[in-house]
Every structure is written in C-alpha cells, then in structure tokens.
C-alpha positions as CSV (number, residue, x, y, z in Angstrom):
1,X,31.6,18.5,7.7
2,X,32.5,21.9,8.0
3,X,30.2,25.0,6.6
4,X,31.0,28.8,6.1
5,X,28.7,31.5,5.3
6,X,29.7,35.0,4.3
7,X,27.7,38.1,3.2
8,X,29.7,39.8,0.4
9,X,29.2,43.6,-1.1
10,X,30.4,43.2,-4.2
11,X,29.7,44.3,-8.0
12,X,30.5,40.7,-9.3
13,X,29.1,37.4,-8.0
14,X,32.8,35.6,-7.8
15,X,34.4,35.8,-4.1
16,X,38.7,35.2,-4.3
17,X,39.2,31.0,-5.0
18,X,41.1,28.9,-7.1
19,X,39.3,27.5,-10.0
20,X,40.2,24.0,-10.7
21,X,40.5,23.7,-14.8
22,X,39.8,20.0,-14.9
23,X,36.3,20.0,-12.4
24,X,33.5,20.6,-13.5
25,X,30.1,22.6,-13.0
26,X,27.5,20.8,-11.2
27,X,24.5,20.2,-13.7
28,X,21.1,19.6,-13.5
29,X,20.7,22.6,-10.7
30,X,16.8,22.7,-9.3
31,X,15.0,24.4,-6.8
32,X,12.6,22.9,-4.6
33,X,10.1,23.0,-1.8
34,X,9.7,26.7,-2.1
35,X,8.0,28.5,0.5
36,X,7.7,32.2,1.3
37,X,10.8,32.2,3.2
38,X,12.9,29.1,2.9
39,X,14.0,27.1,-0.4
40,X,15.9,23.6,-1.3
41,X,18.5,24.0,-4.3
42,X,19.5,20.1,-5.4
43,X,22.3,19.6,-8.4
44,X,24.1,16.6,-9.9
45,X,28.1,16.1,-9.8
46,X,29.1,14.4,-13.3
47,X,30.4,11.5,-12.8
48,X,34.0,11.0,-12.4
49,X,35.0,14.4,-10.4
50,X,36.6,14.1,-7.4
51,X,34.2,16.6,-5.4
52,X,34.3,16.6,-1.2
53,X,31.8,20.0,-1.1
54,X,30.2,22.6,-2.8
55,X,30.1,26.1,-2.9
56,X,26.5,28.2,-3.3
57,X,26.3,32.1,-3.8
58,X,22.3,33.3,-3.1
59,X,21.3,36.7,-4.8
60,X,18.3,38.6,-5.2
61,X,17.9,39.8,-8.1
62,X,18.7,43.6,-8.6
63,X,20.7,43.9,-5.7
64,X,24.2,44.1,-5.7
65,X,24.3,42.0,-2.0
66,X,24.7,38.1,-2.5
67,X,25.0,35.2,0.0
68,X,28.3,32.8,0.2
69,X,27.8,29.4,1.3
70,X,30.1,26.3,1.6
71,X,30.5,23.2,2.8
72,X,33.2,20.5,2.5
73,X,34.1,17.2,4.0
74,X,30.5,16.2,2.6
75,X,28.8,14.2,-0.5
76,X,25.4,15.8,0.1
77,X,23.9,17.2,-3.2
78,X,21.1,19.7,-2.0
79,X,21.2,22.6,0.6
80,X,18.5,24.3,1.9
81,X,18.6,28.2,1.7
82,X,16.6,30.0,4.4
83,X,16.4,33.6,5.3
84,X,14.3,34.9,2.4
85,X,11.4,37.0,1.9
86,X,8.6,36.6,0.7
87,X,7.8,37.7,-3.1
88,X,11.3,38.1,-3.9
89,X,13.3,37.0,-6.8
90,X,16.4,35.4,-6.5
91,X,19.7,33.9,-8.4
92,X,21.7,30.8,-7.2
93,X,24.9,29.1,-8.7
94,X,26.4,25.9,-7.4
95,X,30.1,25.2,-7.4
96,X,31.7,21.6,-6.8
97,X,34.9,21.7,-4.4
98,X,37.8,19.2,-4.9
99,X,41.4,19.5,-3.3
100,X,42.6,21.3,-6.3
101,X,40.3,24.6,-6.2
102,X,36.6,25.0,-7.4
103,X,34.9,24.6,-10.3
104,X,33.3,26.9,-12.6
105,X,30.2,27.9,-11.6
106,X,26.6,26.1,-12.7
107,X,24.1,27.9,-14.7
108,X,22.1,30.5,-12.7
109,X,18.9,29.7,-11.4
110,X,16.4,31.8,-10.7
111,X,13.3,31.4,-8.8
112,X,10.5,33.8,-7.0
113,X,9.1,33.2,-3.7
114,X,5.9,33.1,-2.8
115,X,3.4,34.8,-0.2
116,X,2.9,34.1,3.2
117,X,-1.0,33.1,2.3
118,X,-0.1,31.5,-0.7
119,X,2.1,28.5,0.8
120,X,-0.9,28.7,3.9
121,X,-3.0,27.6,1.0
122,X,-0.9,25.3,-0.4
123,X,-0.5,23.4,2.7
124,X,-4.6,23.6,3.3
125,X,-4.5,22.0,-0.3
126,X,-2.1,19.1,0.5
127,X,-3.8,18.9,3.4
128,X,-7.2,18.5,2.0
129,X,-5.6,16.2,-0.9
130,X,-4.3,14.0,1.4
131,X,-7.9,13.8,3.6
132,X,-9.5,12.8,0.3
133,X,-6.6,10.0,-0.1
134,X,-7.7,8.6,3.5
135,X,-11.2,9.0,2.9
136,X,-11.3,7.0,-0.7
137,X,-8.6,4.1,1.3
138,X,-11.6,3.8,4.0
139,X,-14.6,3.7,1.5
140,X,-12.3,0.8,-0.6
141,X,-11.7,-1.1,2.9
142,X,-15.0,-1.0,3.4
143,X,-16.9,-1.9,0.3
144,X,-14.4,-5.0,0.6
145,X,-15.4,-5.9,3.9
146,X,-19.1,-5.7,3.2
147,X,-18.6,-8.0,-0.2
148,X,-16.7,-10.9,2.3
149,X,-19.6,-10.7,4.7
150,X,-22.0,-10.7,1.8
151,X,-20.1,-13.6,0.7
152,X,-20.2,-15.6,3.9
153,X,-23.8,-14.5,4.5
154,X,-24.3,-16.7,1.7
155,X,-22.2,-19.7,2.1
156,X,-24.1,-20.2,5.8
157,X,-27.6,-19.6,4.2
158,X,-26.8,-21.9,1.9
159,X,-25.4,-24.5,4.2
160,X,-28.5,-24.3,6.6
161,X,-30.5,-24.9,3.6
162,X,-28.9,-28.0,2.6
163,X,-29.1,-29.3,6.2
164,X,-33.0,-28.4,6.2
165,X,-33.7,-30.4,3.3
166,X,-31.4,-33.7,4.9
167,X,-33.5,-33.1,7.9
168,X,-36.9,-33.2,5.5
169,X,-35.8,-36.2,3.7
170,X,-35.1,-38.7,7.2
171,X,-38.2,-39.0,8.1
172,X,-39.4,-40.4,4.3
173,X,-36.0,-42.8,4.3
174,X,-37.8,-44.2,7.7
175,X,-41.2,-44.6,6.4
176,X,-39.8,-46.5,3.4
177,X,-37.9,-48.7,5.3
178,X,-40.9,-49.6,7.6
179,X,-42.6,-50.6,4.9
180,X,-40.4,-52.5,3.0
181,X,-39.5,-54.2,6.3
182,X,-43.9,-55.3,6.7
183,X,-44.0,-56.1,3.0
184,X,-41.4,-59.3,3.5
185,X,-43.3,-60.0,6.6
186,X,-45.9,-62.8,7.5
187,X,-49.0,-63.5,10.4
188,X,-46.6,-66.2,12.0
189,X,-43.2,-64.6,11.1
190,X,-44.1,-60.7,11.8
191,X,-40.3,-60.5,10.9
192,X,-40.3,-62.1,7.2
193,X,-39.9,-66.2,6.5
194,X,-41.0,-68.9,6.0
195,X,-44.9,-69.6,5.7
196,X,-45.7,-72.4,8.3
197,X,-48.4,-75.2,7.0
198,X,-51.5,-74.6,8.7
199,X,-53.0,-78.4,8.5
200,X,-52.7,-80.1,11.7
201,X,-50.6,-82.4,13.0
202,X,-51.7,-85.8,13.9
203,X,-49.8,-88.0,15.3
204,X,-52.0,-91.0,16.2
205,X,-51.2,-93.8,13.8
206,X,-54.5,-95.2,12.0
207,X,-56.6,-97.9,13.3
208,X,-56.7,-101.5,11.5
209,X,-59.5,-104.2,12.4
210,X,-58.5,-107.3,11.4
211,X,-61.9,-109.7,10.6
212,X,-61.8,-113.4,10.7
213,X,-63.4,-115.8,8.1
C-alpha cells in the first residue's frame, strides 16, 4: 500500500493525471466522525470497476490552496483527513485509481468543522448517554434478580408449609389407629379374637348309685 500527499497552489482543483474514460466516479461520498480537527470521508466504487486506489483533493473553501492525497495497492473505501481547523469549511472529491488512469472526479462535498468545546461536549454527551445505558442494564439485572428470589422465597415457604401440616396430621393418623386397634380387642385377647367361654370346666364324670330291689 503505498500513499502520497502533495500540497498544490493552484487556480483549479485538477493536479496532471490520466483520466480513464471507462472508470467511473466513486458515489455515495460521506463525511463522518467530524471533530474540530480531524474528519472521515467514506465513498462507494460501482460495481464492476477495476479500482486498486483512490485519489482525494481537501480544500477549504475560499482558498485557492487544496490538499492531494492518494493511495494505491488498496481496497479501502474511507480515509481519514486530519490537519484541520476548527470552524472551517471545506470541499472534498474522491477519485477511483485503476491501471488505466483515474476517474472523473465524485461530487464535491462540503462540510464545516466544529469547535474545540463543541466536540468536548459532544463527547460529555456520549459519555453521559452511554452512563444512562449502563445504569438502565443494572436497574433491569436487578429487578430480575429480586423477582427470582421473590420467586423462590415462595416456593420454600410454601414447601415448609406443606411439611407443617404432614407433621400436624401424624399424630391424629396414630390416635386413630390406636383406637381402631382397642375397638377389635377383648379382656382375654387385649390384641382382638376370639371370646373365650367363661363357664367352667369340669372334668369329673357324674356319680351313678345303683339301688338294689
């Protein structure tokens, strides 16, 4: 990758190059992440052009002064221009390179820099905006976290409660089964049975007196 930069006095914006008929412009040419003293120009190649650089010229406007800047051997569709000052407006066109020349150039863009305080303030902003961001994330995590303890505060309270009343109802299951257990029972057989005859036993045979005629 190989970049030039030249500084031309001139009273037209073209520097000396071969135009290439059959390239052409780069379109869709926009500045970005403008700050008091630094800018980004991006652009689109249309598709089918056989483009290995580009070509930028950088002039403020008024002033007869501009700023050359190439680069080839690349695919790399934005450049960063750097070196400005601050309130100042300015005029960039973008050129496509190919092995046959340059192409026309792009439609001028113009754009104005901002103060010093002004991008300070931006930045505070951004700042600040992204703060907020963190601060509404935490207060979501949060509220979450208190809803699943919530939740499990009462899936245990209702577990011990379920256990409390099993613990309540063993000692009634006992008392029944004590008394179900006396109801079968008797005096003899504490344990249920039988009834046992309560008439003595005897076991003498009866006595027979035999009288004689």
């Amino acid at each position: 990758m190989e970049r030039f930069f030249l500084l031309v006095l001139s009273g037209c914006l073209g520097v000396s190059r071969v135009t290439a008929d059959s390239l052409s412009p780069p379109v869709n040419v926009t500045i970005k992440e403008v700050k008091a003293n630094s800018a980004v120009v991006s652009w689109d190649i249309p598709e089918g052009d056989p483009v290995i650089g580009f070509a930028i010229t950088q002039q403020k406007k008024d002033v007869r002064m501009l700023r050359f800047i190439q680069e080839v051997n690349t695919t790399t569709r934005s450049c960063a221009l750097w070196d400005l000052e601050e309130e100042t407006d300015y005029i960039v066109h973008v050129q496509s390179i190919s092995m046959s020349g340059t192409s026309p150039l792009s439609e001028p863009l113009r754009f104005r820099t901002p103060k010093e305080a002004e991008t300070q303030a931006s930045k505070n902003e951004v700042t600040m905006e992204e703060v907020g961001q963190a601060t509404q994330l935490r207060a979501g995590e949060l509220i979450i976290i208190v809803v699943v303890l919530i939740m499990w505060a009462g899936v245990i309270a209702l577990f011990c409660r379920q256990y409390d009343i099993i613990k309540d109802n063993e000692p009634n299951n006992n008392k029944d089964k004590a008394k179900n257990s006396s109801e079968c029972s008797t005096p003899e057989h504490p344990t249920g049975g039988l009834l046992r005859s309560k008439f003595p036993k005897n076991n003498r045979l009866p006595s027979v007196n035999i009288i004689e005629v």
